[in-house]
C-alpha positions as CSV (number, residue, x, y, z in Angstrom):
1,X,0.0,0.0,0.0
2,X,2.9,3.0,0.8
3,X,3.3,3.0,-3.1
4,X,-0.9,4.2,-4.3
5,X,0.4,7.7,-4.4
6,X,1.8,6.7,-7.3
7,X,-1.2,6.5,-9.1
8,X,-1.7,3.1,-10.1
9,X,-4.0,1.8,-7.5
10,X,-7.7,2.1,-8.4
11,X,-9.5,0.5,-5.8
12,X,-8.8,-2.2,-4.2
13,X,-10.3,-5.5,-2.5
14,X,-9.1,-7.3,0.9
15,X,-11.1,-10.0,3.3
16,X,-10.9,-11.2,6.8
17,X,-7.9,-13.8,5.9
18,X,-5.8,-10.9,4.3
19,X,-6.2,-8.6,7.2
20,X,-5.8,-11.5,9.9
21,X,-2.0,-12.0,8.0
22,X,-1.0,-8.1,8.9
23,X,-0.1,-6.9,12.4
24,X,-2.3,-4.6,14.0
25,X,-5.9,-4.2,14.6
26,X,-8.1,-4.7,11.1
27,X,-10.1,-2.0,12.2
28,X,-6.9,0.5,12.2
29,X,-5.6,-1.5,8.9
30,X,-8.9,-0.4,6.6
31,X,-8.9,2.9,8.2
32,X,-5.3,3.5,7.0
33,X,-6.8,1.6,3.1
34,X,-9.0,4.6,3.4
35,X,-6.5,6.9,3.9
36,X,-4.6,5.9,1.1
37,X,-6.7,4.7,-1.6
38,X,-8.8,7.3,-3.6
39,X,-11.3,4.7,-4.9
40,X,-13.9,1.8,-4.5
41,X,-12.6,-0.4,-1.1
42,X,-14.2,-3.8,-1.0
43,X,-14.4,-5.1,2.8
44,X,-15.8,-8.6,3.2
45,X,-17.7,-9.3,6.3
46,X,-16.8,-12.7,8.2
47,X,-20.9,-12.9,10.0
48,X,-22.5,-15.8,8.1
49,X,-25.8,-14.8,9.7
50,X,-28.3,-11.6,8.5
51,X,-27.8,-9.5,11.3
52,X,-24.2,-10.2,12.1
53,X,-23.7,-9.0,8.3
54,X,-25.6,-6.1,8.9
55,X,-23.5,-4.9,12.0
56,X,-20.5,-5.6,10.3
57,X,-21.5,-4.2,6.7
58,X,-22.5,-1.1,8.6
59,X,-19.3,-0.7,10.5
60,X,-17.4,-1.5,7.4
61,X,-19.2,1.5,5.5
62,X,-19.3,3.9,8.4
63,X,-15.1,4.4,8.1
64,X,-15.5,5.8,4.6
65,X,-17.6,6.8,1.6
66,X,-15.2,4.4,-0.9
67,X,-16.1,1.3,1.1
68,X,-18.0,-1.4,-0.5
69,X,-19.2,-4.3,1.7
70,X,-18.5,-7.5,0.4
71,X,-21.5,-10.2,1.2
72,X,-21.5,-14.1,0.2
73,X,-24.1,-15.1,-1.8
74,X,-26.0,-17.4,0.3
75,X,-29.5,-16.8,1.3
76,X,-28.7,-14.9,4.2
77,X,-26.2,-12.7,2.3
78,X,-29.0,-11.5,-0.3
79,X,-31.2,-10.8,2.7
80,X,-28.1,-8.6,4.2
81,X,-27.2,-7.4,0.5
82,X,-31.1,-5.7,0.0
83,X,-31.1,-4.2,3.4
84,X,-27.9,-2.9,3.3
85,X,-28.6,-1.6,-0.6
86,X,-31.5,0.0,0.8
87,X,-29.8,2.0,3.4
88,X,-27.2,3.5,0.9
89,X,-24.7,1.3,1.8
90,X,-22.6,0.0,-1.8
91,X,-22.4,-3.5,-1.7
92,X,-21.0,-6.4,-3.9
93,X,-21.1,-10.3,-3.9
C-alpha cells in the first residue's frame, strides 16, 4: 500500500484472511486503506448470519464513503445485500 500515491492503484479488495496475515488491529488496517486509496474499497464481512452481516456491513461502511461491503451469496447474504442496498450502503457479492 505505501506506493498508491503513485497512481496506479484504483481500488482495491481485501477479506478477513488478508487482514488477519497483517499486524495490528483490522479495524486500524482499513482505516489506513481509506486513507490511502482514492477509490472503490471492497471489505468482506466474516458474519454468516443476517444480522451479524448487517452490523458488520454497517461498521465497514461507516469508516469511509469508498467502502463497499463484500457479502456471500448465500440466502442470508442477499437478505443482508437488499437491506444494506436499501440503506445506501454499496455492496458487492
Amino acid at each position: 500500500m505505501r506506493d498508491a500515491h503513485l497512481g496506479v492503484v484504483d481500488g482495491i479488495t481485501t477479506n478477513p484472511s488478508l487482514l488477519a496475515k497483517e499486524k495490528g488491529n483490522p479495524d486500524d488496517i482499513m482505516r489506513e486503506i481509506c486513507r490511502l486509496v482514492d477509490g472503490p474499497i471492497s471489505s468482506e464481512v466474516i458474519a454468516t448470519d443476517v444480522e451479524g452481516m448487517l452490523r458488520e456491513g454497517r461498521q465497514w461502511a461507516s469508516f469511509h464513503p469508498n467502502i463497499v461491503v463484500k457479502c456471500p451469496c448465500t440466502p442470508d447474504g442477499l437478505k443482508a445485500t437488499k437491506v444494506l442496498a436499501a440503506e445506501g450502503i454499496r455492496v458487492n457479492m
